[in-house]
N, C-alpha and C positions, 0 to 999 in steps of 0.2 A: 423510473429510470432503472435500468439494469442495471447491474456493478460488473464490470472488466475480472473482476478478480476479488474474492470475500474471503477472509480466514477469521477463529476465534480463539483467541489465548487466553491460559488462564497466568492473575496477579497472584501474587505473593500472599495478597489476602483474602483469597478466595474468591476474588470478581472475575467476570468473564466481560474481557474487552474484544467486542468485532472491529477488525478494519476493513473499509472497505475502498476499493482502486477502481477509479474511474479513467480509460485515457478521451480525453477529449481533443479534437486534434490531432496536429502534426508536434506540436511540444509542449503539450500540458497535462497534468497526473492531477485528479482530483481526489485528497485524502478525505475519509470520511470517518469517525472514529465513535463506538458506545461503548458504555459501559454499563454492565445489568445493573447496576446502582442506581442508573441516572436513568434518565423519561428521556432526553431530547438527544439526536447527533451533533457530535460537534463538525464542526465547519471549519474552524479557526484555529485549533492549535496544528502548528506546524510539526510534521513527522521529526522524529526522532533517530538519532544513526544507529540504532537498532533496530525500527521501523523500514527502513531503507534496506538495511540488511536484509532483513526478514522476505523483505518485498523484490530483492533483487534473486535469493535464494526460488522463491516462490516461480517466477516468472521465467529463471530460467529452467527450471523443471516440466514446469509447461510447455516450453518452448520444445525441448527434447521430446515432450507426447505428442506434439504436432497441435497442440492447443492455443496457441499465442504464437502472434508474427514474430520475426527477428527483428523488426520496426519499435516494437516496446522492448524487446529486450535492450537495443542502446537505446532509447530516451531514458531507459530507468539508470540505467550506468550514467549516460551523460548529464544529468538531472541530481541523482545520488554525488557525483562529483564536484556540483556548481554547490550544490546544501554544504559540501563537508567544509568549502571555501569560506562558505556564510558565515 
């Protein structure tokens, strides 16, 4: 499966965590997240409002290169919004 969208940051303690952005759909974002620590993707922890951030910053930059529809750019806004409710 392709990813929508890949970036790698680095932690505080020298790890590098990829995430990876899936859009599936008309309203669904699939988070995928490693860390050079670890052997396996996680699936299951839910993004972070830094994550969202990052991912919102990301997406609309893209959007400005003609890289990504303006269709992701509100599901990420309207989705970042529903999370921060959560």
């Amino acid at each position: 499966m392709k990813a929508d969208l890949e970036w790698v940051e680095k932690l505080e303690n020298r790890v590098k965590r990829t995430v990876r952005i899936t859009f599936e759909g008309h309203d669904k974002i699939k988070w995928q997240f490693k860390r050079s620590d670890e052997e396996f993707w996680d699936y299951d922890t839910p993004p972070s409002a830094d994550d969202w951030e990052a991912l919102e910053e990301k997406i609309d930059a893209l959007y400005h290169r003609r890289r990504q529809p303006y269709k992701h750019v509100e599901l990420v806004k309207k989705l970042r919004k529903e999370a921060a409710q959560n």
